[in-house]
C-alpha positions as CSV (number, residue, x, y, z in Angstrom):
1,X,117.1,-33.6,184.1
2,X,119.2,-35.3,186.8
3,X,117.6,-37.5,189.1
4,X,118.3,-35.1,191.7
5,X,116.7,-32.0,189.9
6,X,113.8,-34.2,189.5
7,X,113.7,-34.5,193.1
8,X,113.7,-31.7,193.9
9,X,110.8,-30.5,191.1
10,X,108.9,-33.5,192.6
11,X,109.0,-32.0,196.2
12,X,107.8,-28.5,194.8
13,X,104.8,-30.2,192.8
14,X,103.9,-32.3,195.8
15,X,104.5,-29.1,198.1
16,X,101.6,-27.4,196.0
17,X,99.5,-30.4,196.6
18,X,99.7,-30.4,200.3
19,X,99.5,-26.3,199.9
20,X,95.9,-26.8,197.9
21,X,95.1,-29.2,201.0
22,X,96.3,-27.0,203.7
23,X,97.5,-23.5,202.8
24,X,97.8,-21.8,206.0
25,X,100.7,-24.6,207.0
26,X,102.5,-24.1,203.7
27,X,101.9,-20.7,203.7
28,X,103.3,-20.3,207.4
29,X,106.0,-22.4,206.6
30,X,107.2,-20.7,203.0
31,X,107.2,-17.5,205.4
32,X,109.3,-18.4,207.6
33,X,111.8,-20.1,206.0
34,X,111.6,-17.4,203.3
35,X,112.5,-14.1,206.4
36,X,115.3,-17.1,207.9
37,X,117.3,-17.0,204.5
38,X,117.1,-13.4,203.7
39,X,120.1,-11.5,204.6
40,X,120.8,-10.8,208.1
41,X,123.8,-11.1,210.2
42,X,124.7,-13.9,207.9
43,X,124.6,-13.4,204.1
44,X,121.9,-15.4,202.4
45,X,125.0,-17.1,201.0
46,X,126.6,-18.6,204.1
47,X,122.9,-19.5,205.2
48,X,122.6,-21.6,202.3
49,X,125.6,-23.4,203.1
50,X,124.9,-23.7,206.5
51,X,121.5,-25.3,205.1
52,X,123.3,-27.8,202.7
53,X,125.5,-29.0,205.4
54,X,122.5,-29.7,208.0
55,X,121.3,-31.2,204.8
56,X,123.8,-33.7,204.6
57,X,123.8,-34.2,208.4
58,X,120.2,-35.2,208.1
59,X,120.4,-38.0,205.0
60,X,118.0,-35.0,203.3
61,X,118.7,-35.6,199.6
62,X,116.1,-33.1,198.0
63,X,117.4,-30.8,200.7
64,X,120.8,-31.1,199.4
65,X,120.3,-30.9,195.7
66,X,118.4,-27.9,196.2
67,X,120.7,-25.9,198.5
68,X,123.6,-26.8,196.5
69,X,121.9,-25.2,193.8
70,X,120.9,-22.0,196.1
71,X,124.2,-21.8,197.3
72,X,125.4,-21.5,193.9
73,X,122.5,-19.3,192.9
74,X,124.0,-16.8,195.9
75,X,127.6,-16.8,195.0
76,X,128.9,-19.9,196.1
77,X,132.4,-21.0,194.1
78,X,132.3,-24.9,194.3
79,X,135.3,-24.9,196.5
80,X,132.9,-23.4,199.3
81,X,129.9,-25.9,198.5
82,X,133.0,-28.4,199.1
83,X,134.2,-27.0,202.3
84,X,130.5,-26.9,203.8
85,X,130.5,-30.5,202.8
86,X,134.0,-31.0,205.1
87,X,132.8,-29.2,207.9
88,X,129.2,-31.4,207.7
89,X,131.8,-34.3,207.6
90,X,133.5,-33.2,210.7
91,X,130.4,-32.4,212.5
92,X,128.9,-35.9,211.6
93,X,132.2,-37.6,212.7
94,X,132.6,-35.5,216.1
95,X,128.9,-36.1,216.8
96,X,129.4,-39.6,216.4
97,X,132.6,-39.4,218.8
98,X,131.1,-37.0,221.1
99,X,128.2,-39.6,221.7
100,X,130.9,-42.7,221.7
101,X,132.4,-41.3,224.6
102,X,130.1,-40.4,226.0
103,X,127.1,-43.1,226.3
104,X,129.1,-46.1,225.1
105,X,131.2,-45.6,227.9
106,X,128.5,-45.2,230.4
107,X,127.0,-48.1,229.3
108,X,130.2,-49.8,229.6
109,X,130.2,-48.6,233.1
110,X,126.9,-49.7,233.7
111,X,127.4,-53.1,232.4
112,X,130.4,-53.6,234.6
113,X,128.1,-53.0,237.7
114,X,125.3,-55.5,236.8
């Protein structure tokens, strides 16, 4: 088992823990993120790319290995797992810009005047 996989069997026998603990929250939240994947505008497919690269946005490794997985599960060929993982690149790289330009320079600004 790769370390990943383990990770991700890990989160699902700690999930149970926490779901002996508090089963309404787990409950609740298996729900809903069980009716957001389910085919809809967007084919469960596309959601679990969509969900691998906010994954990789967010540092989420378990997150990762698991929707990688799902995404395959669904249909995905490994050049579209690859090309979520592009646009997550892009979007990391033009939120980092975005926020350059925008707050860097008004701190700049800001600095000039003090």
């Amino acid at each position: 088992m790769s370390n990943g996989t383990s990770k991700v069997t890990l989160y699902k026998n700690e999930i149970s823990h926490l779901e002996g603990v508090l089963p309404d929250i787990v409950n609740a939240y298996h729900s809903f993120t069980g009716v957001c994947f389910q085919d809809g505008a967007l084919d469960r497919k596309t959601k679990e790319l969509i969900a691998l690269g906010i994954s990789l946005f967010a540092n989420n490794e378990v997150c990762t290995q698991y929707h990688v997985r799902e995404a395959r599960h669904k249909g995905a060929s490994d050049a579209e797992v690859l090309e979520a993982v592009a646009v997550a690149a892009a979007l990391g790289g033009g939120h980092t810009l975005s926020q350059g330009v925008t707050r860097v320079q008004e701190a700049l600004r800001a600095a000039e005047n003090n």
